[in-house]
VEXLUMSE-14851 format. One record per residue: x, y, z of N, C-alpha, C, O, CB in turn. Coordinates in steps of 0.2 Angstrom, whole numbers, padded with zeros to 4 digits, always signed. Each point is the difference from the previous one (the first is absolute). Glycine has a CB too. Layout:
! VEXLUMSE-14851
XYZXYZXYZXYZXYZ...
This chain:
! VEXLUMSE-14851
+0153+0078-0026-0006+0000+0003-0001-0002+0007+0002-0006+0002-0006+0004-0014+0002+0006+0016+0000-0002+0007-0004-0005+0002-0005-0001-0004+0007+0011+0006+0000-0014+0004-0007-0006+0001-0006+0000+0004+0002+0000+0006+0007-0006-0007-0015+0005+0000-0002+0000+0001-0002+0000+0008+0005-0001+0003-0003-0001-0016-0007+0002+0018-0002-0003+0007-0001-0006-0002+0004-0004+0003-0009+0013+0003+0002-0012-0009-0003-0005-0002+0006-0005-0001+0001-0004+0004-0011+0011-0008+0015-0006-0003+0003-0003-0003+0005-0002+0008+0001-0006+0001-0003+0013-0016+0004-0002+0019+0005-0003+0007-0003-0002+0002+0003-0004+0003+0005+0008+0000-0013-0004-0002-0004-0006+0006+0000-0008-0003+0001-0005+0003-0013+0016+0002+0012-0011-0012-0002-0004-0004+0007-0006+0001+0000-0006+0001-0008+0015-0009+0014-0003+0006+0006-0003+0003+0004+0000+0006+0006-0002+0001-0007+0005-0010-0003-0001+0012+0003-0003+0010-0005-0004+0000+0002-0003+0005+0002+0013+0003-0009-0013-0010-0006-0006+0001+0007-0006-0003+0002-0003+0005-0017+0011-0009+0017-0008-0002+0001-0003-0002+0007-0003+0002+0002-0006+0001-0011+0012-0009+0012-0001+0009+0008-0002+0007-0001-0001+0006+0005+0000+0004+0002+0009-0008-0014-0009+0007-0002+0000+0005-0005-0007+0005-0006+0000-0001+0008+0012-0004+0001-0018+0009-0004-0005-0002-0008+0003+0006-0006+0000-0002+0018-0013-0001-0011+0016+0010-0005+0001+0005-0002+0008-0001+0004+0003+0004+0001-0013+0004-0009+0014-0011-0002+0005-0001-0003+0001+0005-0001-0005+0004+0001+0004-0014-0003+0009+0015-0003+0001+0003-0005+0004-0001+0001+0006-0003+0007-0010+0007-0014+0002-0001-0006+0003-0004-0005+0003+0006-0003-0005+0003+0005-0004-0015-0004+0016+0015-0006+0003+0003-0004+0002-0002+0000+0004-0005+0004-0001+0009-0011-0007-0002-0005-0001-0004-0003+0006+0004+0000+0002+0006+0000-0016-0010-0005+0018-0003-0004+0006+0007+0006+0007+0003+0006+0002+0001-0014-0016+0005+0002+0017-0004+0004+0005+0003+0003+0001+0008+0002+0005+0002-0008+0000-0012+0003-0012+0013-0002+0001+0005+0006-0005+0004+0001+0002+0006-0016+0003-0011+0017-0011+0003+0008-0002+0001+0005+0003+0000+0003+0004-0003-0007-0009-0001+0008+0002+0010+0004+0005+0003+0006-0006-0002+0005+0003+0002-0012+0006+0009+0008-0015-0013+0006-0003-0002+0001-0006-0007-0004-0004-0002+0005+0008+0015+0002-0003-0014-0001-0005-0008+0001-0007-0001+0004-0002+0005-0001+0010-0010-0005-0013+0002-0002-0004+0000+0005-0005-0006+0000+0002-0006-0012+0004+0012+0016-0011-0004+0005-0001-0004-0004-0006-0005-0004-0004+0003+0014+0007+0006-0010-0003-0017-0005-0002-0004+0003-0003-0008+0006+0001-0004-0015+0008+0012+0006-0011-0009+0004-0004-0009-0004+0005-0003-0006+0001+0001+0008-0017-0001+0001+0018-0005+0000+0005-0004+0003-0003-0008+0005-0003+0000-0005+0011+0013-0003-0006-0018+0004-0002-0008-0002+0006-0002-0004+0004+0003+0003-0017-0006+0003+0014-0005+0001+0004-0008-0004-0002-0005+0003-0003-0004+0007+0005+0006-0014-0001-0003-0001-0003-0007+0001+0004-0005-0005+0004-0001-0001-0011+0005+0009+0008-0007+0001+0006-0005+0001+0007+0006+0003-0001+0006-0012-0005-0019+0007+0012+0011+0001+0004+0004-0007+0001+0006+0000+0006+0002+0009-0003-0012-0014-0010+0011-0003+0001+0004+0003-0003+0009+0006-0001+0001-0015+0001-0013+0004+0000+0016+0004-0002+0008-0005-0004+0001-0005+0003-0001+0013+0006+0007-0009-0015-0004-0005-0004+0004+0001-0005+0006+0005-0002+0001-0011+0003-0011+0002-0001+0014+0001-0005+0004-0007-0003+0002-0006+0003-0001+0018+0002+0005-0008-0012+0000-0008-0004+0002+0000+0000+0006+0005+0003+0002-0006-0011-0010-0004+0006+0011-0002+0000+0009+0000-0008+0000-0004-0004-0002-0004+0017+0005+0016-0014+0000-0002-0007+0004-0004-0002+0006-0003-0005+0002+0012+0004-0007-0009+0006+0007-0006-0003+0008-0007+0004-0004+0000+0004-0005+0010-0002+0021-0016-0005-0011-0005+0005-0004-0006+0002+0007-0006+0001+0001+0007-0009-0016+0005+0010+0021+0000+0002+0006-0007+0007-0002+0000+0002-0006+0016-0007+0010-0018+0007-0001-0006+0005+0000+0004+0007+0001-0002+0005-0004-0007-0014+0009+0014+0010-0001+0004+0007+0000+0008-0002-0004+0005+0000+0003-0012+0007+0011+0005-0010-0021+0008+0000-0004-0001+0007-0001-0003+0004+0002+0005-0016-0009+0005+0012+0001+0001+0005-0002-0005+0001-0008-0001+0005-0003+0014-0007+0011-0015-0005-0010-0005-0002-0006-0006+0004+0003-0001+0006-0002+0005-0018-0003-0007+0010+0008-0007+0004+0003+0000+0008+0002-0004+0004-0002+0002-0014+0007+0008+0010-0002+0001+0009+0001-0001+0004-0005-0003+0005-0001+0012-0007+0008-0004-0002-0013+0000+0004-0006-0007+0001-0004-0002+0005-0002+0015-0010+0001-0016-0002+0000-0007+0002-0002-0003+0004+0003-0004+0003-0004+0003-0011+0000+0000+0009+0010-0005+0010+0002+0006+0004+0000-0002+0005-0003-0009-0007+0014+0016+0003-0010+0006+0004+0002+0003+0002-0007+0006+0002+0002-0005-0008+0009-0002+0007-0018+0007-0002-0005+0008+0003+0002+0005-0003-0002-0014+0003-0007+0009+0004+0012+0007+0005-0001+0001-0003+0009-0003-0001+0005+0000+0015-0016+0010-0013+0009+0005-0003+0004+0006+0000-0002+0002+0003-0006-0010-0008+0010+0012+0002-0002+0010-0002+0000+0004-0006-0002-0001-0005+0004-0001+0012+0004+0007-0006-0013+0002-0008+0000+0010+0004+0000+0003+0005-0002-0017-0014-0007+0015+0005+0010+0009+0002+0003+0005-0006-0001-0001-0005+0002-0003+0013+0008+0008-0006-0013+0004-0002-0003+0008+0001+0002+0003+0005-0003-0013-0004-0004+0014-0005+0013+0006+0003+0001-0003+0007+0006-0004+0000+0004+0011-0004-0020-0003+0010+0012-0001+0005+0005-0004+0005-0003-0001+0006+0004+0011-0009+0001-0013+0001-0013-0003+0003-0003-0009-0001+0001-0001-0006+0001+0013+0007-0008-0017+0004+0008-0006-0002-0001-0004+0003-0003+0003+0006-0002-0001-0008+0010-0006+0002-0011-0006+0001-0005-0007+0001+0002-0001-0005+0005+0008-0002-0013-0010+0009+0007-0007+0002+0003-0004-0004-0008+0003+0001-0006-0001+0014+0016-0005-0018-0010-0005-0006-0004-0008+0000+0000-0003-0001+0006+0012-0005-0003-0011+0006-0007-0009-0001+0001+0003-0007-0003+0005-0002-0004-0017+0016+0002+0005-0019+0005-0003-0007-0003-0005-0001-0003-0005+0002+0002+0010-0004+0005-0004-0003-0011-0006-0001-0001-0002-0007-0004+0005-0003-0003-0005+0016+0005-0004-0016-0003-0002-0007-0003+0001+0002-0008-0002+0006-0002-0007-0011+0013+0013+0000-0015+0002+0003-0004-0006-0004-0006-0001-0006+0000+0015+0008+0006-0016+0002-0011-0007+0000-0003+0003-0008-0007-0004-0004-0003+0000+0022+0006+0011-0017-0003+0000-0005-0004+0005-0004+0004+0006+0001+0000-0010+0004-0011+0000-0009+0016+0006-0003+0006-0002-0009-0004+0005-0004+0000-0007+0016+0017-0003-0015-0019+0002-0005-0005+0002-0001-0007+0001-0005-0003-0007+0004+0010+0008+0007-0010+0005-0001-0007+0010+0002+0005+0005+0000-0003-0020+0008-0010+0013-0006+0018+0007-0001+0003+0002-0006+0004+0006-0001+0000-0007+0013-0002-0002-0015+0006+0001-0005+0003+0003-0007-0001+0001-0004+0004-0009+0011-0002+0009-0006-0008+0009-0005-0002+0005+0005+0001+0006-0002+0001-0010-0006-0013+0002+0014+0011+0008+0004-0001+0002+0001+0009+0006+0000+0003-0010+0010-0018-0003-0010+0018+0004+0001+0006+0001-0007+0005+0003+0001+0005-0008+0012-0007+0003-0018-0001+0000-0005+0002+0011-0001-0002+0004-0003+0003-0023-0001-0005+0019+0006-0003+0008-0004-0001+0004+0006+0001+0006-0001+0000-0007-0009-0009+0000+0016+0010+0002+0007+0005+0002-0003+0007+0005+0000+0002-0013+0009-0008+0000-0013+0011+0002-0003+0004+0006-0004+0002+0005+0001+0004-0015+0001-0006+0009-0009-0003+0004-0005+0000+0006+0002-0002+0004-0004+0003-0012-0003-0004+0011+0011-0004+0005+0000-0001+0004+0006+0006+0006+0000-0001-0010-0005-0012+0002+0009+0016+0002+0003+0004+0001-0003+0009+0005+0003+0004-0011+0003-0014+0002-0011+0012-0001-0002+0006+0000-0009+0000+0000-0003+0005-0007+0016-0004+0007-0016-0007+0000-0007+0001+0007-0003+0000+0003-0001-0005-0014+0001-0001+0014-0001+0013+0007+0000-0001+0001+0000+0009-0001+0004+0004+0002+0004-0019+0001-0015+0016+0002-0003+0006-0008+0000+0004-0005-0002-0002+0020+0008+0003-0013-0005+0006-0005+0001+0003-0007+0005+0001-0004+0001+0004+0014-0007+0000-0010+0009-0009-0003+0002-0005-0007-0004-0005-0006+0001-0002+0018+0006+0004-0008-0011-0003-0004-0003-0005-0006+0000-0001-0004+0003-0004+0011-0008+0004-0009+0001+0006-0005-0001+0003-0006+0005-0001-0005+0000-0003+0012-0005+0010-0004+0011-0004-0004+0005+0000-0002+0007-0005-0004+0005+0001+0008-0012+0008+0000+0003-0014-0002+0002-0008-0003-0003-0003-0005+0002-0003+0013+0000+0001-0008-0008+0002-0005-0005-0004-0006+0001+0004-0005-0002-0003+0013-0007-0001-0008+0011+0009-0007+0000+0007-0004+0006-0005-0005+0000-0004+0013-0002+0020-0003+0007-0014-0002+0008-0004-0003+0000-0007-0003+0005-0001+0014-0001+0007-0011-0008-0011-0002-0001-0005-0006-0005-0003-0003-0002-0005+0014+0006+0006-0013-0006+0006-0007-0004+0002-0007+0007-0001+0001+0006+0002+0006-0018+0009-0012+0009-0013-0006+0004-0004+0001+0005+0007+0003+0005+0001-0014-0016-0010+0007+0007+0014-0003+0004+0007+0005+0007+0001-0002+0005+0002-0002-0017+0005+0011+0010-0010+0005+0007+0003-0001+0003-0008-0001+0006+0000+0011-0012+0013-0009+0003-0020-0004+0005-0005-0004+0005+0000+0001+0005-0004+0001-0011+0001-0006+0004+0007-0008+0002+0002+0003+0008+0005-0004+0004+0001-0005-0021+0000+0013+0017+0001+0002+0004+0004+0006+0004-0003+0004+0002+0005-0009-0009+0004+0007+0009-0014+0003+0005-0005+0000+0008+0001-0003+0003-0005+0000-0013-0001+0005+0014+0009+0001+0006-0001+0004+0004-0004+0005-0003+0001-0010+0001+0006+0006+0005-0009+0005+0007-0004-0001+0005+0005-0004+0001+0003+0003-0002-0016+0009+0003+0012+0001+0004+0002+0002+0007-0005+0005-0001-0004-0004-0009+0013-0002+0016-0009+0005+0005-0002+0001+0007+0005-0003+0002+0005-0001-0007-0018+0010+0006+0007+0002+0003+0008-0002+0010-0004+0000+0003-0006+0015-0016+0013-0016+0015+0000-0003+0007-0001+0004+0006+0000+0000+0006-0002-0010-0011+0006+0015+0003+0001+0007+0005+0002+0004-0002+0003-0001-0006+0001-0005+0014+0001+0011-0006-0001+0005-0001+0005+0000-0002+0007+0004-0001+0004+0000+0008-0011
């Protein structure tokens, strides 16, 4: 059975610690970002909560780009409808991915409410 768009994005996420992600159509270069799996979903949090992130873009903008290595994927976003029945899962997706040297910090940071609160999914639409 062939794999999926979805299923490799899921698995270069997952072999991958700095993902890069074009929010919008309207970005001309990508944005290096923490990225996890949870099962066969993709999410990430917005640590800055800067006014032109890549979090804001995406809520008016959904479709855009996330790249992986030398491979890229075209992606709509979006706030994920059961993003508190998942929020332990992605909370130790986080930690166990990124909590590790000088890092740490900024896992355990990542897993504070304010950056919960800022959860999107990603899936991917094409190549």
């Amino acid at each position: 059975m062939e794999q999926s768009n979805q299923e490799l994005a899921v698995q270069l996420i997952n072999a991958t610690n700095l993902i890069g992600i074009k929010a919008g159509m309207e970005r001309e270069t990508f944005t290096n970002i923490w990225m996890v799996a949870v099962g066969n979903r993709i999410f990430a949090r917005s640590w800055s909560f800067a006014e032109k992130s890549w979090y804001n873009t995406f809520l008016t903008e959904p479709i855009g780009y996330l790249q992986c290595g030398e491979r890229q994927f075209q992606i709509k976003a979006d706030i994920p409808e059961d993003s508190s029945d998942l929020s332990a899962a992605i909370n130790v997706a986080y930690l166990k991915k990124y909590n590790h040297g000088k890092n740490s910090k900024y896992a355990t940071g990542i897993t504070a409410q304010k950056h919960v609160e800022k959860t999107m999914e990603f899936s991917v639409i094409s190549k």
